[in-house]
C-alpha positions in Angstrom: 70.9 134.7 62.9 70.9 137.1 66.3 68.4 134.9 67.4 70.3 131.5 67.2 73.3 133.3 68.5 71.4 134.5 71.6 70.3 131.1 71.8 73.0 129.6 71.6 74.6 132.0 74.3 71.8 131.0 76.7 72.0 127.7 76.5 75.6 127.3 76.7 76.4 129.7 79.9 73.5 127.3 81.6 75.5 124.2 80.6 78.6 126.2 81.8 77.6 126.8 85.1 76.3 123.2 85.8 79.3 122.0 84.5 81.7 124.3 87.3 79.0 122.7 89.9 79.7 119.8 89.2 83.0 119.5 88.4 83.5 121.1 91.3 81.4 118.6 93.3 83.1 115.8 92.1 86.6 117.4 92.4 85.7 117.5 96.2 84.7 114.2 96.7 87.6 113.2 95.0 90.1 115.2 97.1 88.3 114.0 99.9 88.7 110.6 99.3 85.1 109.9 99.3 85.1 108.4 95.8 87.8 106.9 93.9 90.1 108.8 91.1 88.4 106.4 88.4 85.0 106.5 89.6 85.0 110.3 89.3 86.6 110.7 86.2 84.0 107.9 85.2 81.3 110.5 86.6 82.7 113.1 84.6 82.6 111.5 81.4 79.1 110.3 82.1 78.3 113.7 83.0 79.5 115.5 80.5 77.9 113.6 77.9 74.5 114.7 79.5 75.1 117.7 79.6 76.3 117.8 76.1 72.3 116.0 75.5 70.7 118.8 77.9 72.7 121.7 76.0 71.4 120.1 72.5 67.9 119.8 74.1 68.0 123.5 75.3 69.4 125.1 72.1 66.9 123.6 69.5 63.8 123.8 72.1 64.4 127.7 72.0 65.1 127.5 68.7 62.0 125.5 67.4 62.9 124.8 64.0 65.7 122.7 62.5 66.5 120.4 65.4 68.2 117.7 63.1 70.4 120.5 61.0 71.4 122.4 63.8 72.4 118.8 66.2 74.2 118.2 62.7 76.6 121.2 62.8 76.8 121.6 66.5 78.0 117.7 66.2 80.1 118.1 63.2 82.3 121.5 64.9 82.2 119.3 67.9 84.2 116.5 66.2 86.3 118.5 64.2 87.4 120.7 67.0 88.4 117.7 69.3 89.7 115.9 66.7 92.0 119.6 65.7 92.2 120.0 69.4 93.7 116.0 70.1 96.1 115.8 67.3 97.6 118.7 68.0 97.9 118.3 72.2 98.3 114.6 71.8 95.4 114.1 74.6 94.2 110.4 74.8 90.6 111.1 75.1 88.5 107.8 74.3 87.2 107.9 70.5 83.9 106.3 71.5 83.3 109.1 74.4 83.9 112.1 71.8 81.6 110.0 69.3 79.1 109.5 72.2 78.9 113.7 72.9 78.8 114.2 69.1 75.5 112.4 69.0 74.0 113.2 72.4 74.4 117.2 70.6 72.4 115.5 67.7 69.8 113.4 69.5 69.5 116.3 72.0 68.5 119.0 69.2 66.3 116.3 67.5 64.1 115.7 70.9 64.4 119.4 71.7 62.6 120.5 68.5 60.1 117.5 68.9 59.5 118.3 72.4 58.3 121.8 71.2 56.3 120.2 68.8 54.3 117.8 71.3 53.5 121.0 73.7 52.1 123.1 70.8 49.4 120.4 70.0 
């Protein structure tokens, strides 16, 4: 358990600080008027699915074991908390783009585990 925890802590303050980079980058351009309002907030959402992926990936390839049951429960608090999180703040967040993150988290722990897998032989 202190292992997955310290894991998990890794992995998400790397994710954390790519994701102030670049929401940060893109909030420039933005303000600059160098990109559009859509197309950054079309960035961001394709971002932040990524890094969702990458997170996923980086979690269960330090993990090494259970890539499918641990993308399972990061997906499933995932859901529950944005759908806890929506009803309650009323935010109009695409369904399709929260389903999207919930299995990049799964795919990404999948792959990560395998990816371990493939090195060792």
């Amino acid at each position: 358990m202190k292992k997955t925890l310290i894991n998990f802590s890794i992995s998400f303050g790397f994710i954390f600080i790519l994701s102030l980079i670049f929401i940060a980058l893109i909030s420039v351009l933005t303000m600059n008027h160098i990109i559009s309002y859509t197309l950054g907030e079309q960035i961001n959402y394709s971002l932040s699915v990524l890094l969702f992926f990458f997170f996923a990936f980086i979690f269960a390839h330090k993990q090494k074991r259970h890539g499918l049951l641990h993308g399972l429960i990061l997906g499933t608090i995932y859901f529950l908390l944005t759908i806890l999180i929506s009803n309650t703040l009323h935010i109009g967040t695409p369904i399709i783009l929260e389903l999207s993150k919930t299995f990049a988290l799964i795919f990404g722990s999948v792959l990560g585990v395998n990816f371990v897998k493939e090195t060792k032989n």
